[in-house]
DONU-18570 format. One record per residue: z, y, x of N, C-alpha, C, O in turn. Coordinates in nm, 2 decimals, always signed. Last residue first. Example, Ala and Ser with C-alpha at 12.3 -4.5 7.8 and 13.67 -1.06 7.14 Angstrom:
[site [+0.71; -0.22; +1.28]; [+0.71; -0.11; +1.37]; [+0.79; +0.00; +1.29]; [+0.80; +0.11; +1.34]]
[site [+0.78; -0.57; +1.32]; [+0.78; -0.45; +1.23]; [+0.78; -0.33; +1.32]; [+0.85; -0.33; +1.42]]
***
This chain:
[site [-3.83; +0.92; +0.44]; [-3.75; +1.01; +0.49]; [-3.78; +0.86; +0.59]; [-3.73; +0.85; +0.71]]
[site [-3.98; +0.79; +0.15]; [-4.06; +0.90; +0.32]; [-3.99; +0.96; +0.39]; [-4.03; +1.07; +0.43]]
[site [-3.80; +0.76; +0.03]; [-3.84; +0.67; +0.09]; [-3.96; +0.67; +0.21]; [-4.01; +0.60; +0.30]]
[site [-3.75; +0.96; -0.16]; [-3.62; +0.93; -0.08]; [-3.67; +0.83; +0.00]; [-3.58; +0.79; +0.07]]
[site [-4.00; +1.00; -0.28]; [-3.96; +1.10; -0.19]; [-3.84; +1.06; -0.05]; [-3.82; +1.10; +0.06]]
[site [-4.00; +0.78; -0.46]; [-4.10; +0.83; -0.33]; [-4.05; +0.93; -0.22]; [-4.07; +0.93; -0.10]]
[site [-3.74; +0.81; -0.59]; [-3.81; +0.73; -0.52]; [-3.91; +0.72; -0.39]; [-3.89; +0.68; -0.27]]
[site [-3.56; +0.99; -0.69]; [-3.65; +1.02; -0.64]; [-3.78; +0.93; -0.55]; [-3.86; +0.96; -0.47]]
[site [-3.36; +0.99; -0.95]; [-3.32; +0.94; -0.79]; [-3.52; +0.95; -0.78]; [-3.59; +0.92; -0.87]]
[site [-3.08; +1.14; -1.15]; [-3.23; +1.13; -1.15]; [-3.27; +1.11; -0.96]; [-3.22; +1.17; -0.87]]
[site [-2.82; +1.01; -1.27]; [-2.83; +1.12; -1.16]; [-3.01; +1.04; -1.14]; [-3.05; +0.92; -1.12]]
[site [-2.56; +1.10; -1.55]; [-2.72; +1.03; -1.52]; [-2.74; +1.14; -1.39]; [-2.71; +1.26; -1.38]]
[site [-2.28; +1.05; -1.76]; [-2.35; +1.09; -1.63]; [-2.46; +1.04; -1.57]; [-2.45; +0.92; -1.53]]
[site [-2.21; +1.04; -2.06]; [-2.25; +0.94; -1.91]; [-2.27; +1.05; -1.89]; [-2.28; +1.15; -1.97]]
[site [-1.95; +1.10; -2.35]; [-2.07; +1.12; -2.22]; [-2.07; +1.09; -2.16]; [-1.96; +1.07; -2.11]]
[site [-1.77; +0.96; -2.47]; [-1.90; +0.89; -2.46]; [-1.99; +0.96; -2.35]; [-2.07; +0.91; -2.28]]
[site [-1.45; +1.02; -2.45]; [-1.56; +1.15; -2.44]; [-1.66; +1.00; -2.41]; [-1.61; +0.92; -2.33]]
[site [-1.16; +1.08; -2.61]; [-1.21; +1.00; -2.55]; [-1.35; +1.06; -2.58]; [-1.38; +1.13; -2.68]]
[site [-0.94; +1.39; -2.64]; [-1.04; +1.27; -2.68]; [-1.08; +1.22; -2.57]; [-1.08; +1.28; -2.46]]
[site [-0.62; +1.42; -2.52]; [-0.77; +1.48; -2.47]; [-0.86; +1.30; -2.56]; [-0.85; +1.18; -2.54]]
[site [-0.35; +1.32; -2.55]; [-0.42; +1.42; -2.63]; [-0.60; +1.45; -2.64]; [-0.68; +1.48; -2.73]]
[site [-0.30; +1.25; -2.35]; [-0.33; +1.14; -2.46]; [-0.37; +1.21; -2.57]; [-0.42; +1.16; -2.67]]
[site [-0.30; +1.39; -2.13]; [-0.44; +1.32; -2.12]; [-0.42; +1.21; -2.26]; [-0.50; +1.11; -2.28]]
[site [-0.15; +1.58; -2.21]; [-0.27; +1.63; -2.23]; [-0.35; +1.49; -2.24]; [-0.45; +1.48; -2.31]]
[site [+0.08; +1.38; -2.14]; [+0.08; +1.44; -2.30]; [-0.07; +1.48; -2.31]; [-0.13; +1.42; -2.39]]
[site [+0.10; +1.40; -1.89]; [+0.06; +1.27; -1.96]; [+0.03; +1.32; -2.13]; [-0.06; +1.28; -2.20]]
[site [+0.15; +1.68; -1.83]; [+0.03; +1.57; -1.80]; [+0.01; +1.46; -1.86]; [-0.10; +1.42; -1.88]]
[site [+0.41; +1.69; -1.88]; [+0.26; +1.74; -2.01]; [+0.16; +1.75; -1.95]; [+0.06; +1.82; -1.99]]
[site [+0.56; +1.50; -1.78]; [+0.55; +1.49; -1.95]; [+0.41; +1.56; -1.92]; [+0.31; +1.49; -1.93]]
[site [+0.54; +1.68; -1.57]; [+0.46; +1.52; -1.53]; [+0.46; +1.47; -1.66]; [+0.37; +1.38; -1.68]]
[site [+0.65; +1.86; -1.62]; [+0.47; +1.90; -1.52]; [+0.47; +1.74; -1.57]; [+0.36; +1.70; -1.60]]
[site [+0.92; +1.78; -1.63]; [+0.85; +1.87; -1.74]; [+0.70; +1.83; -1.75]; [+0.64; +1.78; -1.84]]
[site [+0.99; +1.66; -1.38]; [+1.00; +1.55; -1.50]; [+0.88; +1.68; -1.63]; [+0.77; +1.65; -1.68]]
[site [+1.03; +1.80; -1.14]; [+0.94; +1.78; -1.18]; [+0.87; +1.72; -1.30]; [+0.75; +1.71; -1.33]]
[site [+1.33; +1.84; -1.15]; [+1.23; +1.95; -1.11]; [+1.10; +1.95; -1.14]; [+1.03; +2.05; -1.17]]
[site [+1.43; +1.61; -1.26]; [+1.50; +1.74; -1.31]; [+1.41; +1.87; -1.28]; [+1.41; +1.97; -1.35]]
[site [+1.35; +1.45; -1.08]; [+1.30; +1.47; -1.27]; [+1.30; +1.54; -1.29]; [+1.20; +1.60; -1.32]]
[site [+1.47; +1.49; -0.85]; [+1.31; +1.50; -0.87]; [+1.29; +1.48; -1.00]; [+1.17; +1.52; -1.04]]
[site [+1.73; +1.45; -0.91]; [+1.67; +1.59; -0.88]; [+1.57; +1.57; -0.92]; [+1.54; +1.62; -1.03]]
[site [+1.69; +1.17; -0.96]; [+1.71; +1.29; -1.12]; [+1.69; +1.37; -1.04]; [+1.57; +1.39; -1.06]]
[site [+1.67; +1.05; -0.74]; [+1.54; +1.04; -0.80]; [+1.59; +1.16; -0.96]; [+1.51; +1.21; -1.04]]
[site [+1.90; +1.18; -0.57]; [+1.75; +1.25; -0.53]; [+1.64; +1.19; -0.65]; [+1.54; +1.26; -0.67]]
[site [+2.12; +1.03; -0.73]; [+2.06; +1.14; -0.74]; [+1.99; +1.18; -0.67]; [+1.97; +1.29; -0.73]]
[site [+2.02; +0.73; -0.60]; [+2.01; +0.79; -0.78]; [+1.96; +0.95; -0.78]; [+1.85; +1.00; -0.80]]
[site [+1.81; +0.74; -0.34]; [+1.88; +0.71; -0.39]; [+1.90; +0.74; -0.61]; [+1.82; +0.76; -0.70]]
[site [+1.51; +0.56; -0.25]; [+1.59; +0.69; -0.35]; [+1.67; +0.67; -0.39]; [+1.67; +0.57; -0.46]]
[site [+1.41; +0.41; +0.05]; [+1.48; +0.40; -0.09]; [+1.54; +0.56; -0.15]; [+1.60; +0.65; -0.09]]
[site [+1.17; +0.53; +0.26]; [+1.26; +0.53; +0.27]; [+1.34; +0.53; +0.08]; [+1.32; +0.62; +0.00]]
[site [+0.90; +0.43; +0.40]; [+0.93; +0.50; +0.31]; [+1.11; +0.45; +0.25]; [+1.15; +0.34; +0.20]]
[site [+0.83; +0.19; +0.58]; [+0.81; +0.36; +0.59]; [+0.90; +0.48; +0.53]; [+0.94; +0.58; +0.57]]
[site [+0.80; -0.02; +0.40]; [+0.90; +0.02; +0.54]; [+0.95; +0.11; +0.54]; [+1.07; +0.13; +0.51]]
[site [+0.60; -0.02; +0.28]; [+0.73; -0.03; +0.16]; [+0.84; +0.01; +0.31]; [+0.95; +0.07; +0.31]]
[site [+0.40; +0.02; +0.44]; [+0.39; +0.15; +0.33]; [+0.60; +0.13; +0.29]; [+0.69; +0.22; +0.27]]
[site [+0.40; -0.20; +0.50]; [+0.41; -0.11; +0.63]; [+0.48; -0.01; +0.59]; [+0.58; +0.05; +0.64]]
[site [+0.30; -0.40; +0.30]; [+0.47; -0.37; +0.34]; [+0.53; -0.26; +0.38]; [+0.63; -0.21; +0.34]]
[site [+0.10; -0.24; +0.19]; [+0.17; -0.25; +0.11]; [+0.33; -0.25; +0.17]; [+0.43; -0.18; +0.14]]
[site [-0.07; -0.33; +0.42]; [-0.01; -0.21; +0.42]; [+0.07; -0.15; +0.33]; [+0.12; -0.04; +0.34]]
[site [-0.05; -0.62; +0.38]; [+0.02; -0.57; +0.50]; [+0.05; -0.37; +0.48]; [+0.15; -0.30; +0.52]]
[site [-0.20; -0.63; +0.16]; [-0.08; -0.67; +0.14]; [+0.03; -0.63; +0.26]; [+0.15; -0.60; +0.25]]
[site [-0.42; -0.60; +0.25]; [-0.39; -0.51; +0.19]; [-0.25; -0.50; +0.09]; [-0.21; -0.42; +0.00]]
[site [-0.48; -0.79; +0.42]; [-0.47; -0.65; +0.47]; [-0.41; -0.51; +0.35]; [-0.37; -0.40; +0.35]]
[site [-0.27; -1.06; +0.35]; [-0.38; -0.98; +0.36]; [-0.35; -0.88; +0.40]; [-0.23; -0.86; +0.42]]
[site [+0.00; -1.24; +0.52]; [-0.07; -1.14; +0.47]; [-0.18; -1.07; +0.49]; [-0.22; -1.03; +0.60]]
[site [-0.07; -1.57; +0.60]; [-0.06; -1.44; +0.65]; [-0.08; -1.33; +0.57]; [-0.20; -1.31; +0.55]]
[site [-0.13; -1.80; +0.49]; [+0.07; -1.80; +0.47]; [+0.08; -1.66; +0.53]; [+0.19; -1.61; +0.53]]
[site [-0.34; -1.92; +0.55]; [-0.32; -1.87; +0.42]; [-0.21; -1.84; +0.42]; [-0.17; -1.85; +0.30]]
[site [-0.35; -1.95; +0.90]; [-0.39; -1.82; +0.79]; [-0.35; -1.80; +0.66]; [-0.31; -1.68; +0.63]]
[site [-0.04; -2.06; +0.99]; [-0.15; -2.12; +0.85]; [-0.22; -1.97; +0.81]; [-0.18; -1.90; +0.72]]
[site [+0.13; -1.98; +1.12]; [-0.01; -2.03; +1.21]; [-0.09; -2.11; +1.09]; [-0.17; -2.20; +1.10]]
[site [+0.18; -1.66; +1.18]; [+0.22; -1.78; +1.07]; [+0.07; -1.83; +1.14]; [-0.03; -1.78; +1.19]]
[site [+0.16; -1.39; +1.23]; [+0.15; -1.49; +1.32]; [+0.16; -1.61; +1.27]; [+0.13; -1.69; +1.36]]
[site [+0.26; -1.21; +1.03]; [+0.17; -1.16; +1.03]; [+0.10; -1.33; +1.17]; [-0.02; -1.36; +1.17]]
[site [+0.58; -1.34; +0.99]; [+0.50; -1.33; +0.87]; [+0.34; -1.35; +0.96]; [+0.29; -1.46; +0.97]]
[site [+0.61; -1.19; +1.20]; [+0.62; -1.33; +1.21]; [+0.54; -1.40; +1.11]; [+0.46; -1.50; +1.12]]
[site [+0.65; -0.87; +1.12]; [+0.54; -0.91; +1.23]; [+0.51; -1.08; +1.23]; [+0.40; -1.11; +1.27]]
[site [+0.79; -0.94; +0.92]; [+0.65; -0.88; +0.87]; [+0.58; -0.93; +1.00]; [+0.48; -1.00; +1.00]]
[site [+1.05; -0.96; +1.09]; [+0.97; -1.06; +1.00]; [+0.83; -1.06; +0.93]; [+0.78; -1.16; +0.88]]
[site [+1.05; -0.70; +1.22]; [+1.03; -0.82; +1.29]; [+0.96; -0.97; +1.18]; [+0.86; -1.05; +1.19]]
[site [+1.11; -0.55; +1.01]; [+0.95; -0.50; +1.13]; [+0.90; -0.66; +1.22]; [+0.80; -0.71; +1.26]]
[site [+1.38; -0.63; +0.93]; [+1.24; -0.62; +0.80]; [+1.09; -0.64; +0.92]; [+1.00; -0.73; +0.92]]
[site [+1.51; -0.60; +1.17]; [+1.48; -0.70; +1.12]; [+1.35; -0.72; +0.99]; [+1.26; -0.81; +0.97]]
[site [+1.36; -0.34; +1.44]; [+1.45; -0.36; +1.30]; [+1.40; -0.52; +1.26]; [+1.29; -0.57; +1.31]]
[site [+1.44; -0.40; +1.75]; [+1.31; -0.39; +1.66]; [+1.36; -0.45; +1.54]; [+1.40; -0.56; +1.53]]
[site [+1.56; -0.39; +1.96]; [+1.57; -0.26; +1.91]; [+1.47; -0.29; +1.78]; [+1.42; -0.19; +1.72]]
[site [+1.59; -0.68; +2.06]; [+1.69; -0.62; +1.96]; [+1.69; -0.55; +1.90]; [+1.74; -0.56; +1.79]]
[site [+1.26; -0.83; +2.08]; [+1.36; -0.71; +2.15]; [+1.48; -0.71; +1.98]; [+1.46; -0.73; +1.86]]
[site [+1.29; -1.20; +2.03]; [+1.22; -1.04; +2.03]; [+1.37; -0.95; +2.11]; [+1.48; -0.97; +2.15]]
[site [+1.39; -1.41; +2.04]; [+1.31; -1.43; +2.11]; [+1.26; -1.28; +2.18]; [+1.22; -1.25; +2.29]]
[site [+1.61; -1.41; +1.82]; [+1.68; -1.37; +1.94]; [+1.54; -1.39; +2.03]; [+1.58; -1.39; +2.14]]
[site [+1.43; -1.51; +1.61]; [+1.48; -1.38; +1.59]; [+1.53; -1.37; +1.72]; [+1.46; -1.28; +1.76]]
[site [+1.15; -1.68; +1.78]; [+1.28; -1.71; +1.67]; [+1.34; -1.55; +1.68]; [+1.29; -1.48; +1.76]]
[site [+0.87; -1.86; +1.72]; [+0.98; -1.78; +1.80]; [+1.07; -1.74; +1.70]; [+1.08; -1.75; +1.58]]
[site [+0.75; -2.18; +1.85]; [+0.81; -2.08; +1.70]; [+0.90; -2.02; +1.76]; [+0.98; -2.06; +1.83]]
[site [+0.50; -2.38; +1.99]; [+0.65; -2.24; +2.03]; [+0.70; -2.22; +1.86]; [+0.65; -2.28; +1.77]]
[site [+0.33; -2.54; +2.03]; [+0.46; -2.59; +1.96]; [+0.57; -2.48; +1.95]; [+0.68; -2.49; +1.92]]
[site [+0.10; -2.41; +2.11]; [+0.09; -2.48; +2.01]; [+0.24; -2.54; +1.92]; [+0.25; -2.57; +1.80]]
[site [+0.19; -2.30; +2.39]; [+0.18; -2.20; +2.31]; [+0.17; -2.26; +2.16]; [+0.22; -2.18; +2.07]]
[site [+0.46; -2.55; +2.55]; [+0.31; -2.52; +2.49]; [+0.31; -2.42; +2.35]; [+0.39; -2.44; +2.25]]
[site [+0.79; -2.39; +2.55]; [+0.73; -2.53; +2.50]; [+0.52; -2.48; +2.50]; [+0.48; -2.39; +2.43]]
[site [+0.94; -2.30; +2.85]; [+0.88; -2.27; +2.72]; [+0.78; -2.37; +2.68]; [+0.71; -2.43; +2.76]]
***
């Protein structure tokens, strides 16, 4: 095996049982240019896009079909609902919060 500095592992390096998307996220996650590594919040993005399994056609019209109404007149209320200027003010106690 070549010095840990020249290795690049390669798809037949890993176990078999480990899906190919899981394996390249992980290779991805070793890239020896930090900037070429996913952020953290690009990593759970993948983890997340893994996990979760494609819709097909018909399960995504079921789910309209069942929920498409509720999710119209949610959106409908909130373009209905004026826009509101009131703040919120929270009164902070200085002295008090600074003798604790």
């Amino acid at each position: 095996m070549p010095a840990p500095s020249r290795w690049r592992p390669e798809r037949g390096d890993h176990v078999d049982a480990v899906p190919a998307e899981i394996d390249a996220l992980v290779l991805r996650c070793m890239d020896r240019k930090p900037g070429a590594r996913p952020t953290a919040a690009a990593l759970l993005d993948a983890i997340e896009a893994l996990a979760t399994p494609p819709w097909t056609r018909a399960q995504a019209r079921l789910w309209w079909a069942t929920h498409g109404a509720a999710v119209r007149s949610v959106a409908k209320l909130r373009l209905e609902r004026p826009a509101s200027d009131e703040r919120a003010s929270l009164d902070v106690d200085l002295h008090r919060r600074d003798a604790r």
